[in-house]
C-alpha positions, 0 to 999 in steps of 0.5 A: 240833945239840946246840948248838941244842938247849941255845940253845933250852932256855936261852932257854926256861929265860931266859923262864919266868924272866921270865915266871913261871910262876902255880900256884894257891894252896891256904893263903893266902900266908903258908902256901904253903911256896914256899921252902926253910926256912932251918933244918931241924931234928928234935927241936923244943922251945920254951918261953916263960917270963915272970916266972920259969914256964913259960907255954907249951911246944911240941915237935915230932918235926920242924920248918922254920924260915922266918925272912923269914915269922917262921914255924915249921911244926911236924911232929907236934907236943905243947903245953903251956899253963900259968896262974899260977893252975895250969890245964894245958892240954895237946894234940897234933896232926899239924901246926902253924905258930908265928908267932915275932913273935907267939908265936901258933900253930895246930895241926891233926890230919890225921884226925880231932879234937885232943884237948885236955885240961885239968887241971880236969876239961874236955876238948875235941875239934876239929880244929884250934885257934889259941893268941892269945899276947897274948889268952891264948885257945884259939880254935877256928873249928870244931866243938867238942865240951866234956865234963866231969863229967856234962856235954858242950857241941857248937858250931861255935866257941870261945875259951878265955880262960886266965886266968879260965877262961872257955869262950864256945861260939857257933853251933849249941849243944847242952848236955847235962848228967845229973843 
């Protein structure tokens, strides 16, 4: 009898393989953690250097390498980003994904909006953002909120452009600056 019993749950075992079994997907696929990571680690830094400075540094409490996807997920997570000409752009965030081809990665709070602070007086709020490595652009697809000195600026997107500094807010804005 036990025999049976286990031929019959290997023949089940031997068809849901071949089958499959479909789970509807929440993040597109290059997000659904399907896998295992292949590295596991806690206590997460990355920094990139060009021509000698430190563009931009990255640390995480926690961190899942999953090298076939070029992908880093990232556990409570802080970013630095840094210009030649001195801007610092510094943020944290609950999670993030590094893409380790591109340099590209995004960051998100759970609850609640990223604080983005800037070395030139300006500080963002949303609640998640994208860096563009090789556009040098903060991007954010939802609300933002901008304030500096006696000024603050609502929207639905935004890109930062490091370089030069240049904000460009679209959808919705409001501007609201004391004299």
């Amino acid at each position: 009898m036990l025999l049976i019993f286990i031929g019959m749950l290997l023949a089940l075992l031997a068809w849901v393989l071949s089958v499959g079994i479909e789970h509807p997907q929440v993040l597109p696929p290059s997000r659904t953690l399907i896998s295992k990571a292949d590295i596991e680690m806690e206590g997460f830094t990355l920094k990139q250097i060009r021509n000698g400075a430190v563009e931009w540094d990255i640390k995480a409490e926690r961190a899942e390498l999953f090298e076939d996807r070029k992908e880093v997920l990232l556990h409570e997570m802080q970013a630095t980003l840094q210009t030649a000409e001195g801007l610092q752009v510094s943020f944290s965030g609950d999670q993030g994904l590094l893409n380790t081809g591109t340099h590209d990665f995004e960051i998100k709070k759970n609850d609640g909006d990223l604080d983005v602070s800037m070395n030139n007086g300006f500080t963002i709020r949303t609640p998640s953002l994208s860096w563009k490595d090789q556009e040098r652009e903060i991007v954010s697809l939802e609300p933002v909120q901008i304030t500096a000195q006696r000024l603050r600026i609502r929207g639905n997107q935004l890109v930062v452009k490091l370089e030069n500094q240049q904000f460009t807010v679209n959808g919705d804005v409001h501007v609201t600056a004391e004299p």
